[in-house]
C-alpha positions as CSV (number, residue, x, y, z in Angstrom):
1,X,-12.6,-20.8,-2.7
2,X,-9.2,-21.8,-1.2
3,X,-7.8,-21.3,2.1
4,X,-5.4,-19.9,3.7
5,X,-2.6,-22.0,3.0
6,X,0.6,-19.9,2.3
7,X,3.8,-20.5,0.7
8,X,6.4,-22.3,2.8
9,X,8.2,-19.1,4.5
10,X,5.9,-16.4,3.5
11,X,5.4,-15.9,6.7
12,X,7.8,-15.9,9.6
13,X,6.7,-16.8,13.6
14,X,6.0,-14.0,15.8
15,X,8.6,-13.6,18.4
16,X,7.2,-13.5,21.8
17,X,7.0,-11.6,23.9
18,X,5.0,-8.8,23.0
19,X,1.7,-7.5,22.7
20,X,0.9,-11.0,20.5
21,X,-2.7,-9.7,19.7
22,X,-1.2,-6.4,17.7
23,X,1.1,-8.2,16.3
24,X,-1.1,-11.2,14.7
25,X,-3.2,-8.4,13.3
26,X,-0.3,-6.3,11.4
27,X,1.0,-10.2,10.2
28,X,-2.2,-10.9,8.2
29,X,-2.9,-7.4,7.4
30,X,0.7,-7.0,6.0
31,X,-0.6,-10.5,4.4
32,X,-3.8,-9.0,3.0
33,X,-2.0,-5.7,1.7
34,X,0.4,-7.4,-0.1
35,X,-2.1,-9.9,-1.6
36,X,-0.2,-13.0,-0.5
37,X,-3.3,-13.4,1.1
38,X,-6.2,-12.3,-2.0
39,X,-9.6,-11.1,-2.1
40,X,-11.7,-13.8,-1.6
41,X,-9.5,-16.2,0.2
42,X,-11.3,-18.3,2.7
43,X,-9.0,-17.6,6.2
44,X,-9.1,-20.7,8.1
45,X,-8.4,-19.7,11.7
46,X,-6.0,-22.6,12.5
47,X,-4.3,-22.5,9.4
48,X,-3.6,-19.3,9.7
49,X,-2.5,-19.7,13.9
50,X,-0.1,-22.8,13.0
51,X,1.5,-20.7,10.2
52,X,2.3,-17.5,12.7
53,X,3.1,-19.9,15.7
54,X,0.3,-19.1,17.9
55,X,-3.0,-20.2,19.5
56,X,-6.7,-19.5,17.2
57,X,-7.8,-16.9,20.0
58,X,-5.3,-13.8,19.0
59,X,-6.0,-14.9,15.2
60,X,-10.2,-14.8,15.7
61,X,-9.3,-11.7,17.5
62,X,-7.2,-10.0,14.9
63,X,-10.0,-11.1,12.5
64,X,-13.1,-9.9,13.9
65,X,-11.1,-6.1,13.8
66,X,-10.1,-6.7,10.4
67,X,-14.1,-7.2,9.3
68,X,-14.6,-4.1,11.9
69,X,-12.3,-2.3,9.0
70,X,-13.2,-3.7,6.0
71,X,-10.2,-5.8,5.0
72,X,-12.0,-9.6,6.1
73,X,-15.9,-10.4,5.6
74,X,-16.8,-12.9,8.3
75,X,-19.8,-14.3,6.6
76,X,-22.6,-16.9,9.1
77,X,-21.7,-20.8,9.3
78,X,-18.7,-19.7,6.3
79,X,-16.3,-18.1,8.5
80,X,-13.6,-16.0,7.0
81,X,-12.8,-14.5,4.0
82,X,-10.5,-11.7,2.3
83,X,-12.9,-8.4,1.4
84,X,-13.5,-8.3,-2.7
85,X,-13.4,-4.4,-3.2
86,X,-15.8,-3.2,-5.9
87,X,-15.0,-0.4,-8.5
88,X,-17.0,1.9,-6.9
89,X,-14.4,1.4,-3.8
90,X,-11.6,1.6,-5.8
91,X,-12.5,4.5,-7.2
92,X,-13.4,6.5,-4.5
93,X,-10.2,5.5,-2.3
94,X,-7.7,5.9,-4.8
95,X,-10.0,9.7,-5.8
96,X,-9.2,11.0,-2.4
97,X,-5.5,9.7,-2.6
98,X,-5.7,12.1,-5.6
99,X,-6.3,15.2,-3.8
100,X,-4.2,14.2,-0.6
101,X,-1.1,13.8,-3.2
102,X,-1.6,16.6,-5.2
103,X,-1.3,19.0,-2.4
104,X,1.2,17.3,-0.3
105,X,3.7,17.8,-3.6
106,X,2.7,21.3,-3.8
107,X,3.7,21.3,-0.4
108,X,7.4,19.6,-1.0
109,X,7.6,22.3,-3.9
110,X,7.5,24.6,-1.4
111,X,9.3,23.2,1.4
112,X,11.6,20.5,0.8
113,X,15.4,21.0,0.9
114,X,18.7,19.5,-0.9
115,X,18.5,16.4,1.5
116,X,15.0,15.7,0.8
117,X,15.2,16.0,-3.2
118,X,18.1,13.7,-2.6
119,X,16.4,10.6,-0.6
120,X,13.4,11.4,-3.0
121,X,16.1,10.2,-5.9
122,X,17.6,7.1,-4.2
123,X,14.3,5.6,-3.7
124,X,13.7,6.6,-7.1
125,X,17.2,4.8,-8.1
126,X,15.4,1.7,-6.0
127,X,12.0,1.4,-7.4
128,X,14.1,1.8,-11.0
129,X,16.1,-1.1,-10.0
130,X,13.0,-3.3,-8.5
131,X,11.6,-2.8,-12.2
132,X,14.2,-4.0,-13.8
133,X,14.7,-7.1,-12.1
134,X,10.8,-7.5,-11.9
135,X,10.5,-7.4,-7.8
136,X,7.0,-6.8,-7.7
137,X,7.1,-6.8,-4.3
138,X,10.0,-4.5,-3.8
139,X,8.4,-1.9,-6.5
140,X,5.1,-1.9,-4.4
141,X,7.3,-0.9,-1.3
142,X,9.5,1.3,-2.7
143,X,6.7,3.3,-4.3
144,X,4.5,3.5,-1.2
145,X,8.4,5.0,0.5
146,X,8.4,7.6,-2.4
147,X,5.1,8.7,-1.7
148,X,5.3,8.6,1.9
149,X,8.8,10.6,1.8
150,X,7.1,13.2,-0.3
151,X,4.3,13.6,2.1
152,X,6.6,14.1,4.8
153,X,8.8,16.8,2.6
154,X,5.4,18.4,2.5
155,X,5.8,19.4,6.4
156,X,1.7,19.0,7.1
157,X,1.2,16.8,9.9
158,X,-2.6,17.1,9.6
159,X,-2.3,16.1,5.9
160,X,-0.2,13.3,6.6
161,X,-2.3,11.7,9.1
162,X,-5.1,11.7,6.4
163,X,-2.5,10.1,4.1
164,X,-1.5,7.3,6.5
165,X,-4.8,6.3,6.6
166,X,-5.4,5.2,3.4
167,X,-1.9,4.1,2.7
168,X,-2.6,0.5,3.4
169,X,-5.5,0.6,1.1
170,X,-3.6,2.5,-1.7
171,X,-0.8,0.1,-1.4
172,X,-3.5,-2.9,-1.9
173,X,-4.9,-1.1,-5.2
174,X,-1.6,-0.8,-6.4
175,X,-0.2,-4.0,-6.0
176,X,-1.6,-5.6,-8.9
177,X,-1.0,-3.3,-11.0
178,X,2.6,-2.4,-10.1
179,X,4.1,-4.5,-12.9
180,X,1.4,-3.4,-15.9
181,X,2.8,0.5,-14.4
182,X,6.5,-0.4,-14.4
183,X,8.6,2.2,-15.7
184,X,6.0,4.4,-16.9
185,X,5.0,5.0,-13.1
186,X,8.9,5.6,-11.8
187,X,9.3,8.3,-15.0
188,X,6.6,10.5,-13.2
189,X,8.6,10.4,-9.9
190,X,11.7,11.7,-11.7
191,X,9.4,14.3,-13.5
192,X,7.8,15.0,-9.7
193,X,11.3,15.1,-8.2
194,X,12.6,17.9,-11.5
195,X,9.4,19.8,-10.7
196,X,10.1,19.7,-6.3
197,X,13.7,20.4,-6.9
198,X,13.1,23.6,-9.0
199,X,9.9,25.1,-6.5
200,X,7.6,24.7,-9.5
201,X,4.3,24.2,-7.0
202,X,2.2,24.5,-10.2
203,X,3.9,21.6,-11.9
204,X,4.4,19.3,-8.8
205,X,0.7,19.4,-8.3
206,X,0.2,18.6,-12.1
207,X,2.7,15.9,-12.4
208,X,1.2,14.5,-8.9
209,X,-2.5,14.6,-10.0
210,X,-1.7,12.8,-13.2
211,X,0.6,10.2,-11.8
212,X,-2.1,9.3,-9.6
213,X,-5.1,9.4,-12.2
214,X,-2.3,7.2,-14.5
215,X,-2.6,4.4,-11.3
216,X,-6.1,4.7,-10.9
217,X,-7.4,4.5,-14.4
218,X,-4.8,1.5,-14.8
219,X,-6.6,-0.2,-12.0
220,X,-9.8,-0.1,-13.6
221,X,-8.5,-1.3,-16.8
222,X,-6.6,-4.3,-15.5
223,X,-7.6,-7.3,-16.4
224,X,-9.1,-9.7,-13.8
């Protein structure tokens, strides 16, 4: 498999000073999320050091937590490599963002004001724009913002801290399948938003559960 090698400016230098341990390990999950760094890539530790401007010892570090969470496998006399999720994975992570969804838009039905309706539109306005000029990467972020901003127009703190912990994971199911979802995906937000803006609880849960479903079945069905 190859390794780590990244494009030239993929990744910019960590400032110092700050805590540099933290701070290596967001830079190559952020890396691993996005898929700049793929499932299966073999993580060389001193590739990876000389590309964030560091020493090996906060990148070994930031990798033995990232196998403690599932995103790297550190396999015996291999070393490193980006976790392959199976199916089965897939499936059950992006089930549960299901039912987290579906009730934090019943939620937003309920709760969310004239302001909130209205930032739910201009990232709406973004993510249509990303599309259009094919920013995968911009369409993966602006779409993870949409969903995040409706959790928080749900007003659940308890819900969202369930969300936020499978956010990264959602956002690394999604990204290869953001361009195959394109406008398809952005039409069910402005249904969402029609359904939020007029209280409809019933429909925002609807429209939420099968804008989800529509990702997850997608994922399955992608081609490898």
């Amino acid at each position: 498999m190859p390794s780590a090698g990244l494009p030239q400016g993929t990744v910019p230098r960590l400032e110092r000073p700050g805590p540099l341990r933290e701070r290596v390990y967001e830079a190559l999950l952020e890396l691993i999320t996005t898929r700049a760094l793929p499932p299966g890539r073999h993580l060389v530790e001193s590739e990876l050091a000389g590309h964030l401007g560091v020493s090996r010892q906060p990148v070994r570090e930031a990798l033995q937590r990232l196998d403690t969470e599932g995103w790297v496998d550190l396999r015996p006399a291999q070393g490193a490599f980006v976790h392959e999720p199976t199916e089965e994975e897939a499936d059950q992570l992006l089930s549960v963002r299901t039912l987290l969804e579906a009730e934090a838009a019943r939620l937003a039905a309920a709760n969310a004001g004239s302001a909130g309706i209205t930032a739910l539109e201009e990232l709406c306005d973004e993510g249509e724009r990303a599309v259009a000029a094919d920013d995968v990467d911009l369409a993966v972020a602006t779409n993870a913002a949409f969903h995040t901003k409706v959790m928080e127009l749900a007003g659940n703190v308890v819900l969202a801290e369930l969300a936020g912990q499978v956010d990264r994971r959602v956002r690394w199911y999604y990204t290869p399948v953001a361009r195959q979802r394109g406008e398809q995906s952005w039409t069910e937000h402005r249904e969402l938003i029609a359904a939020i803006s007029a209280r409809d609880e019933r429909r925002a849960t609807e429209v939420m559960r099968a804008h989800t479903e529509h990702t997850r079945r997608t994922y399955h069905g992608r081609e490898s």
